[in-house]
N, C-alpha and C positions, 0 to 999 in steps of 0.2 A: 504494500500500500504506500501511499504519499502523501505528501504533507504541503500548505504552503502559508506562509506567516502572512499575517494580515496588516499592520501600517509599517514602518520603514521596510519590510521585504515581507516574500511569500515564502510557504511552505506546503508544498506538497508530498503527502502519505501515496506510496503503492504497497497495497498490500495483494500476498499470493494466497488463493484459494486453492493451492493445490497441493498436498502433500503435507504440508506443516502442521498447522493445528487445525484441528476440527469441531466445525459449527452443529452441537447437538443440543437439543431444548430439554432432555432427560439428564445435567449436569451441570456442573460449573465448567466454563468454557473461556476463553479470552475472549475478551473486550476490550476496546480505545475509546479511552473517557475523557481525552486532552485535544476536544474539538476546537476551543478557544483558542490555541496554538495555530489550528492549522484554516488554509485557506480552502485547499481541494484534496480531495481524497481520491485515491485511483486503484478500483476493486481487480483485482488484476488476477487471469489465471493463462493457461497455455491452452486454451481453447480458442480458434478462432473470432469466436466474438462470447464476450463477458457482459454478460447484463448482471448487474448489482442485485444484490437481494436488498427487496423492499426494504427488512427490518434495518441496512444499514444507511438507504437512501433520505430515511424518515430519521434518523440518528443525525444523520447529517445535516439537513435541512433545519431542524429542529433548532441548531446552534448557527445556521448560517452560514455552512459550509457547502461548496459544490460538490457532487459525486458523480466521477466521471466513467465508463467503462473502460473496454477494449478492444481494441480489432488489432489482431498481429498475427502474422506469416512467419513462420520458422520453416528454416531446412528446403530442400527444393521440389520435395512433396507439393510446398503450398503456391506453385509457382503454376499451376492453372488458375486457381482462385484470384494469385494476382494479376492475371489478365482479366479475369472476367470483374472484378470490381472496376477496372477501368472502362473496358468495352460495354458493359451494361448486361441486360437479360437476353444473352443469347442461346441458343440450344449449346452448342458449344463452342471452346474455345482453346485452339492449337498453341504449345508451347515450343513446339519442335523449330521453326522458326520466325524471322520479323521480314516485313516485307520489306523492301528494298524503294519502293517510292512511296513518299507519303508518311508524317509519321502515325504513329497510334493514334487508331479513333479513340475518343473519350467523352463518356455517355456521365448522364448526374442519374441515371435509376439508382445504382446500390446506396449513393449518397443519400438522396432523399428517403429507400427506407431505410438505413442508419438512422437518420433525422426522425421520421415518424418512431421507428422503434423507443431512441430515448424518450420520448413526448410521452406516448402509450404507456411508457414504464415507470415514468418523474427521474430522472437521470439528467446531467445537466451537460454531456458531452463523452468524448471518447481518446484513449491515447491510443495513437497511432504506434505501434510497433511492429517494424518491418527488417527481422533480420534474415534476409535471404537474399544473395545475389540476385541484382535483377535481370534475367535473361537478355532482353534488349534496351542494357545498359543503360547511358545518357539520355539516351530517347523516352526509353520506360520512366527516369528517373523524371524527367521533366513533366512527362505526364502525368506523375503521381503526385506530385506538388500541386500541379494545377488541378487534380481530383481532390483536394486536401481543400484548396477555396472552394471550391464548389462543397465538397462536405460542413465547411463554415458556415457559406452561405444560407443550407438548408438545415440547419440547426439552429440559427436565427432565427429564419423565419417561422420554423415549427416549434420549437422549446422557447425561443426568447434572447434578448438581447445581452444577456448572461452566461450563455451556450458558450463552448470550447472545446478546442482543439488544442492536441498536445502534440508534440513531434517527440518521439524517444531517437539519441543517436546512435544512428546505426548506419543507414543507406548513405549513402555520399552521391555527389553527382556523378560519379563515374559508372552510378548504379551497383557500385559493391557496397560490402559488407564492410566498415573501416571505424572502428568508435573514434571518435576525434577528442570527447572526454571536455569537450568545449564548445565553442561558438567559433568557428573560423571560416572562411574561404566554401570547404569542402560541403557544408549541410547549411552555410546561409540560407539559401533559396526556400528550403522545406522552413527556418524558421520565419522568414518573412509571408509564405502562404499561410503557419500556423498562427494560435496565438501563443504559444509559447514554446519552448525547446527543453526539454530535458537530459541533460548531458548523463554520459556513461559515468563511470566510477572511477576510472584506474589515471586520476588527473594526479601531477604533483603541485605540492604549497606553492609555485608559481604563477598557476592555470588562474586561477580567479583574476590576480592582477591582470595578467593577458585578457583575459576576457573584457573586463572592463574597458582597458585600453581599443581594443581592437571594437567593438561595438561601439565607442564614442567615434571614431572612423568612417561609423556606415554613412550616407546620406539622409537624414531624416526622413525625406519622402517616401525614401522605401519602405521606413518602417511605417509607414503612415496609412490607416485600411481607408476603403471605399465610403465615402459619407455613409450616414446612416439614414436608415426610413427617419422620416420627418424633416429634415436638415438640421438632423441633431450635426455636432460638427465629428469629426469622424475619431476613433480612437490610435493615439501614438503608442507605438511599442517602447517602454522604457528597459531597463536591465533587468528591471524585476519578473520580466519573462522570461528570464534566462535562470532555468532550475539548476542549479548543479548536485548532481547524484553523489549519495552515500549511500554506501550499502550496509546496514545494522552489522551483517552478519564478516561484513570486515575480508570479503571473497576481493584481494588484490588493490585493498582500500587505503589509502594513509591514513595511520594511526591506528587500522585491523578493528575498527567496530565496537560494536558491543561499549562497555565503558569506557570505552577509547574515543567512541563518538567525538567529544569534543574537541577532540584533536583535528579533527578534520573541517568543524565549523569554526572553529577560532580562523581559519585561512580563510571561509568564504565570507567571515563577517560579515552577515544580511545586514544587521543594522546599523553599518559604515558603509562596506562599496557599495552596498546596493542592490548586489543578487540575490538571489531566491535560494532557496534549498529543498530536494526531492528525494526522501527518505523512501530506501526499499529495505523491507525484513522488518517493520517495525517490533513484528510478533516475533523476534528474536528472543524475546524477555521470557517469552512461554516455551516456545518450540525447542530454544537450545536446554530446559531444566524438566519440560513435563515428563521424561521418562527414568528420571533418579528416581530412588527410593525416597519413600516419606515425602515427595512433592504433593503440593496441594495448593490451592486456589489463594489462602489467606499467606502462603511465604513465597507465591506468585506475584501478589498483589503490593507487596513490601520492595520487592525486586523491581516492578514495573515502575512504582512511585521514586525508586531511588534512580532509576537513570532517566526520570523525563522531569523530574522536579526538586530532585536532591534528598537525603536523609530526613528521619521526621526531625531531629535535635538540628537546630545551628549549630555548625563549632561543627559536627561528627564527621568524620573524617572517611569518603569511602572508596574503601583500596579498590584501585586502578590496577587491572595484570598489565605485564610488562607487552609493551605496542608491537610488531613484527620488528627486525631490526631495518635499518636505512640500506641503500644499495650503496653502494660503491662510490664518492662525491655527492653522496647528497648529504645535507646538514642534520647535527641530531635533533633530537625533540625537544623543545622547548616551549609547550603551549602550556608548561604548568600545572597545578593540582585538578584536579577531579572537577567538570562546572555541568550541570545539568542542562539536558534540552533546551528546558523552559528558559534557560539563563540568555538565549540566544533570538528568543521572540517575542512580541510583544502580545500581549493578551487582549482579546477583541471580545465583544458580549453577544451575545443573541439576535437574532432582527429584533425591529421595532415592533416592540408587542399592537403598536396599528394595524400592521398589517397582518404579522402572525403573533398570535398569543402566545404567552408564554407561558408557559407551565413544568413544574418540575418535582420529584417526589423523590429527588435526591438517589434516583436507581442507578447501580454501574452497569445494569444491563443483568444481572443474577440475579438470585435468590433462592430462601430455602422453603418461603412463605410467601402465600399471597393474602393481601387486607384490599377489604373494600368496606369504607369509612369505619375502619379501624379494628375489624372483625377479620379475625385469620379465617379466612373459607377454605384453604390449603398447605397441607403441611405435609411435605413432600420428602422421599429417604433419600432422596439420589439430585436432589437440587434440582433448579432449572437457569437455563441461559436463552434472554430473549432479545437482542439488539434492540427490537422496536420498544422498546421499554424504558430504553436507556436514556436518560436525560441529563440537565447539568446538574452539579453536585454541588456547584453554590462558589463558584469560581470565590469571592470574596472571606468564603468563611473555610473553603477546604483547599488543602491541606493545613492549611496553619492558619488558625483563627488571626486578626487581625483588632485586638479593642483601643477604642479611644477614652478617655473619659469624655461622658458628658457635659462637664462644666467646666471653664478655662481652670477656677483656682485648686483644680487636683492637676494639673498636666505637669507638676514637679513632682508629683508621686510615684512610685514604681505599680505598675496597672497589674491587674490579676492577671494570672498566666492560662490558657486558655488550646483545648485541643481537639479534636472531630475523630470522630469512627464510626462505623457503620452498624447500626443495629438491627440483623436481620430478624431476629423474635418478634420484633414490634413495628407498626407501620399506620399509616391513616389510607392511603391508595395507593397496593405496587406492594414491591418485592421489602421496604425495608425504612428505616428512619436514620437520619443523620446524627447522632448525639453531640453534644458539644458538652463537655465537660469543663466547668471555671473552676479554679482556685484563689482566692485572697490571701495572702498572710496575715497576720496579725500586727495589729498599730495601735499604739497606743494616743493616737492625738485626739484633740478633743472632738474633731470631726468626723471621726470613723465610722462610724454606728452604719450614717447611711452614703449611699455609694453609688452612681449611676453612669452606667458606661452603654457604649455607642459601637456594637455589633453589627456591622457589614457583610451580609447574604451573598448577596448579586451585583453584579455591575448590569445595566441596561442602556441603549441609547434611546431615546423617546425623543416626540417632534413636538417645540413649543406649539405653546397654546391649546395643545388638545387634552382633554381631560383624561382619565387613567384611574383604574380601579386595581388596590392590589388587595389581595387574600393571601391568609398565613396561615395553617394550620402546625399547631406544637401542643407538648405539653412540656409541666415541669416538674424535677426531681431536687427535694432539698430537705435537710435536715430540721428538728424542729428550732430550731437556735439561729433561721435564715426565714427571711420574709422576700417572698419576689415580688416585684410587680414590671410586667413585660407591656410593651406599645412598640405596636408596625411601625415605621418611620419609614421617609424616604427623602435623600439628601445629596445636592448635587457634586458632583464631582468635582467640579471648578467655581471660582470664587465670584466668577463671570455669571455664573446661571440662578436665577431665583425659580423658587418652587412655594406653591399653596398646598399643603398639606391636611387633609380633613381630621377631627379627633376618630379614632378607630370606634368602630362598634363590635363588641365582645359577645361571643355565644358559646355557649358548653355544648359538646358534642357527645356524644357518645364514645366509652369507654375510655375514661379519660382524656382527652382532646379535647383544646379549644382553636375554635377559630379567632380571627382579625379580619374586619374589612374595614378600607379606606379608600378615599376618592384624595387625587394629589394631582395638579394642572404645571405642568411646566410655561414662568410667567415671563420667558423671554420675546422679546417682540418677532422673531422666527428661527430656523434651522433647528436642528437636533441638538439633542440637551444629553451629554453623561450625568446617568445618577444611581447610586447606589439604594439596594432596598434590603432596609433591615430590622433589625430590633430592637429598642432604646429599654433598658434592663437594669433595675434600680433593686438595691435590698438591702434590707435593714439589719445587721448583726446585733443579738443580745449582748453578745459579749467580745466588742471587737478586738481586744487584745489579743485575741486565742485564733488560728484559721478558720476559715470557713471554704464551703464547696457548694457545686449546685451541680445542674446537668438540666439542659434545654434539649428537647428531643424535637427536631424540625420532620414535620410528615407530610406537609404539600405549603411552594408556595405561585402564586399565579398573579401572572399582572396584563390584566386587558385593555380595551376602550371601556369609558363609563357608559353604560344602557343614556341613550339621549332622553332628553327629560319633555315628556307629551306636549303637543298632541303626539308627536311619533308611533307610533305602529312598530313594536318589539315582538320579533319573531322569538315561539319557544319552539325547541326543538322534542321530536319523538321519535317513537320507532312506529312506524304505521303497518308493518305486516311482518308477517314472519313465516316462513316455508322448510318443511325438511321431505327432502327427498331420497330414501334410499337405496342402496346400488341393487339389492337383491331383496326377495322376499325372506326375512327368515323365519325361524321355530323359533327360536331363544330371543331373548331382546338382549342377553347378555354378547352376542354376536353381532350386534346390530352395527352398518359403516351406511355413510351417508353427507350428505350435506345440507347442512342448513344456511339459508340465504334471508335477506330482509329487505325493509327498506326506510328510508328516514325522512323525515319531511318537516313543516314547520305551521306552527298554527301562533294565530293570530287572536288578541281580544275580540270576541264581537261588535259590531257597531250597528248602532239603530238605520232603518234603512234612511236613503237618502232621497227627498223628493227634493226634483230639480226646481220646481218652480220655487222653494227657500233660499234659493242659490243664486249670488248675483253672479252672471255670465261673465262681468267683469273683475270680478277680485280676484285678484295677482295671488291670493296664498290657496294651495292645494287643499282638495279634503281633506285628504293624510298625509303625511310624510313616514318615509320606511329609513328606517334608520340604515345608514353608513357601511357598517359592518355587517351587514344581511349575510353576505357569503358565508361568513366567519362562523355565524349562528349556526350553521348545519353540519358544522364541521367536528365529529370526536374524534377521539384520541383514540377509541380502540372500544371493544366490547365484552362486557364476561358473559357466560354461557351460566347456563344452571338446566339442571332433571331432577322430574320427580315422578312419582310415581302418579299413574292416570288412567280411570275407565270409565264409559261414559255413564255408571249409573253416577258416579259422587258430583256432587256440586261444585260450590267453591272450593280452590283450592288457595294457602297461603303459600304466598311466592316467597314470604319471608323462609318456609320449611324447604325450599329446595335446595339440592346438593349442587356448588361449583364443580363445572369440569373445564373448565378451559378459559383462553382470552384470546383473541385475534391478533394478528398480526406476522404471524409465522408464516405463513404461505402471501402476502402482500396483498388479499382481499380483505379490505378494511367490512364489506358486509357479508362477509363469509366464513363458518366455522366446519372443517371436515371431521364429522364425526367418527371415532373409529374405536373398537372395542377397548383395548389398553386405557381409554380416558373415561370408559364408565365403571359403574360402582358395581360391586359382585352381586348385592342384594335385586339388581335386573333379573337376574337368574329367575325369578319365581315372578314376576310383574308379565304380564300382558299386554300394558300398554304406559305410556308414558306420554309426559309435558316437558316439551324445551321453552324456557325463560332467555329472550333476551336483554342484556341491558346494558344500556350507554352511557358512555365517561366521555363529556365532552371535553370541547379544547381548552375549557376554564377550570378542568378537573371537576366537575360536577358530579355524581353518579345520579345518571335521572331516575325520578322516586318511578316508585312498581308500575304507577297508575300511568304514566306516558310510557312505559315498556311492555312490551308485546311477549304473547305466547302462541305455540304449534302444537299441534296431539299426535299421536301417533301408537298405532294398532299394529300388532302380529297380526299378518296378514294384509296389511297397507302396503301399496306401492308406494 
């Protein structure tokens, strides 16, 4: 996979689906939770063409990232394939030789469904990798560049102005095979058709400098694309489409990978020269230790943290194995101690929860447990791993909390110290809770007692003047010698930006949880606003000379548009039907495989009818107005499933008594769940007939109550 950093440089992630680790929903499995790092992610396998799985597409999106596929030729097997992408849909297509007048026709069919494919899928582009001689050489090669604008072109038009193309080095103009390991002479062309170039590996601590030089060289024009639809004005290529590759796994790399990494980024310095960097093997962290003895998920997960973010202690020190040695003339190593990934990019926040909401339940993408508003409905022996699940972990508060005091005259005090883990036992929706554990020392002044510090969640960017609603769901754990009292806050990042913040309104939830809601407008006169959202955390010690501790368990937090305020017409969302279909007739309902399908829709208050002749033909104001965010309204996050037992003499049935079996998201049908016998309960074994419950978690984290959730029946003997 690949990675690409988001302000002074990019970072683009390739990761390989093939062979290394493996994606199974019956365990704890890898996952990449350090989205805010990266810019684009590239799912990469040795198949002709790599279409991403949903669950990582919606992973991605979710934080803002692009997810791009693949299309790559290896070896000279794929050397019809790579005529026929160029020629187009012909019956077939000769590699034996080139014709000698004329060069290669070149058709936009494979382009274009390329283009529809990503759309169809939500993918946001493709890299190109093409390591195989190309038969007829400079010719082929020129044609394939100009198949490369055309594949551009039709990913614009069909995915969006965000769409891209990646060139991997490999082909040269000579049409061979030649890594260049840089941007020079030999693959200019394919980078100027692409939008960006990702170099091979095997470059030395030189290459970057060259690189920049040699690209300040080019003529701008060239780098310069075709205006855009509307006469937006058109985009310049800067360096920062210049990815230079590392390989995790350290195969012919300066500095040999793994926790050597840095040695290799310290040369390309993104955020000095100004290139980019293109991480392959990131799942090196898993793939080089899952097969030692005693390996497990939780000293996975410690390993994974110390090379993308550093140790949990400041100060800790972590051994670096000795690098490969230098060749023969070239200098030794001196990039210095140990610096993490993150040490090398800047961190970027979520889209503008305007356009997509944001919401987060703090999952790494595991768990051992599933809660829906707070209720474990499953507790599972063998774990699960679900990418579409995975969201941010609160960039602001995890790994290492970050407290301020609240009031200027403690900011010469030494602040409580303050740390996060993940509590799978407990959760409000999803796999699991964030714990944050505080400690205070003991002080003897005379202002001790009480104490109020300024806890930082999330980073966000939001657009002035528009209104904004955020939700917290937590609870708290303290001794009786500690009095909390917690308020959502939201506070802007620059000294430049003002914000109107509403007092929160508090509601107790079930099984210990409470919620926060607030409404907060950013009151700058226009553009995007950084702000942080968090928790403003006050407590009263009996006896403050002695320590104290607490623990705040964070279980959902969500920040939208605010509902506009009437007349407007606020759409609620439902599930208006529900269908199971299954593959065969059985005997048993404990054999039962099938699919269940739905559908969502949105209703509306009613309104008294409307006689026209009340109506002045000329007033400029509408009957109704539909609010802004309509889209946004039908949109969830995902659905759980539930059965129960069912025969048409019994009545009502409580949907509250039905058994969870599953959530969506694994096969990439957001209204489709594949039933199959492994997910149902043994007591089927004697039932006759049964009820599937569905029910939706929208994109505000909501779970819709029963009454807007739909059910299916189903009989032995049903088709």
């Amino acid at each position: 996979m690949s990675l690409a950093c988001r302000t002074v440089t990019r970072l683009i992630k390739r990761g390989c689906a093939q062979g290394g680790y493996t994606e199974t929903p019956s365990g704890l499995c890898y996952t990449f939770n350090f989205w805010s790092l990266c810019d684009t992610f590239v799912y990469f396998s040795h198949h002709r063409i790599t279409i991403p799985p949903s669950g990582w597409t919606n992973a991605a999106h979710r934080q803002g990232v692009k997810m791009l596929g693949t299309l790559i030729f290896e070896h000279t097997e794929s050397d019809p394939d790579g005529f026929r992408i160029l020629l187009g849909n012909i019956p077939r297509s000769s590699t034996s030789r080139c014709e000698a007048s004329g060069s290669i026709p070149l058709s936009k069919h494979y382009a274009s469904r390329l283009a529809e494919l990503a759309f169809q899928r939500g993918f946001d582009g493709y890299l190109l990798n093409f390591e195989s001689n190309l038969p007829c050489q400079s010719d082929q090669a020129r044609a394939l560049a100009a198949w490369t604008v055309l594949l551009r072109a039709e990913l614009r038009t069909k995915v969006g102005p965000h769409a891209s193309v990646v060139w991997y080095d490999s082909v040269t103009i000579s049409g061979k095979v030649k890594y260049q390991n840089r941007l020079d002479n030999y693959n200019l062309p394919f980078f100027i058709a692409s939008d960006a170039l990702f170099t091979n590996y095997f470059w030395r601590p030189s290459y970057p400098s060259l690189v920049s030089a040699y690209f300040l060289s080019i003529d701008p024009a060239l780098l310069r694309d075709c205006p855009a639809a509307g006469g937006s004005p058109p985009d310049v290529k800067t360096m920062q489409a210049i990815f230079t590759g590392i390989d995790v796994w350290g195969r012919s790399q300066y500095g040999g990978g793994g926790f050597n990494t840095y040695r290799a980024l310290t040369h390309i310095a993104p955020q000095s020269l100004g290139l980019s960097v293109a991480l392959f093997g990131q799942a090196w962290s898993w793939e080089s230790e899952q097969d030692k003895p005693g390996w497990n998920w939780e000293q996975w997960w410690d390993y994974e943290r110390k090379l993308w973010i550093g140790p949990p202690q400041p100060g800790e020190v972590v051994p670096v194995p000795d690098p490969p040695q230098q060749p023969d003339g070239m200098p030794d190593y001196n990039e210095g101690p140990f610096k993490p990934i993150s040490a090398f990019f800047a961190d970027a926040p979520p889209p503008d929860p305007l356009h997509f909401a944001f919401c987060t339940s703090f999952c790494p993408g595991v768990g051992r447990s599933w809660f829906v508003n707070g209720e474990n409905v499953l507790q599972t022996e063998h774990s699960w791993t679900d990418i579409d699940k995975q969201c941010s972990i609160g960039n602001l508060v995890w790994p290492r909390p970050i407290l301020q005091w609240e009031f200027e005259e403690r900011k010469e005090e030494d602040l409580p110290t303050a740390s996060t883990a993940f509590d799978m036992t407990d959760g409000w929706n999803g796999g699991n809770a964030l714990n944050l554990s505080i400690t205070r020392g003991g002080s003897k002044a005379e202002d001790a007692a009480f104490c109020s510090i300024w806890l930082p969640v999330q980073s966000l960017t939001v657009t002035a003047q528009k209104s904004y609603e955020v939700r917290i769901v937590y609870k708290t754990k303290a001794g009786e010698d500690v009095d909390l009292d917690l308020g959502v806050n939201v506070k802007p990042l620059s000294t430049a930006a003002e914000l109107t913040v509403d007092a929160p309104t508090v509601t107790d939830l079930p099984h210990g949880w409470s919620q926060q809601v607030s409404r907060f407008t950013p009151t700058s006169p226009s553009g995007s606003v950084s702000v942080a959202v968090g928790l403003i955390i006050s407590f009263v010690a009996q006896d403050p000379s002695l320590p104290c501790n607490f623990t705040v368990s964070l279980g959902q937090l969500a920040v939208y548009p605010s509902s506009p305020l009437p007349p407007a017409s606020i759409g609620t969302p439902f599930i208006i039907w529900a269908h199971f279909a299954a593959e065969s007739t059985v005997g048993r309902l404990a054999n039962l495989a099938g699919t269940l399908t739905w559908g969502t829709a949105l209703s509306f208050p009613l309104i008294s009818p409307i006689e026209l002749s009340t109506r002045d033909r000329e007033d400029p104001r509408p009957a109704w107005i539909l609010e802004d965010g309509l889209p946004q309204s039908l949109t969830f996050m995902y659905f759980n499933i539930y059965i129960v037992p069912h025969s048409s003499d019994v009545g009502v049935l409580d949907p509250s008594s039905a058994m969870f079996i599953g959530t969506t998201g694994l096969d990439g049908r957001a209204n489709r769940f594949y039933v199959e016998p492994q997910c149902l309960p043994q007591w089927l074994e004697q039932e006759t007939g049964v009820r599937f419950y569905v029910q939706g978690v929208t994109n505000h984290g909501e779970v819709v109550p029963w009454e807007r959730c739909v059910f299916t029946d189903y009989s032995i003997g049903s088709k």
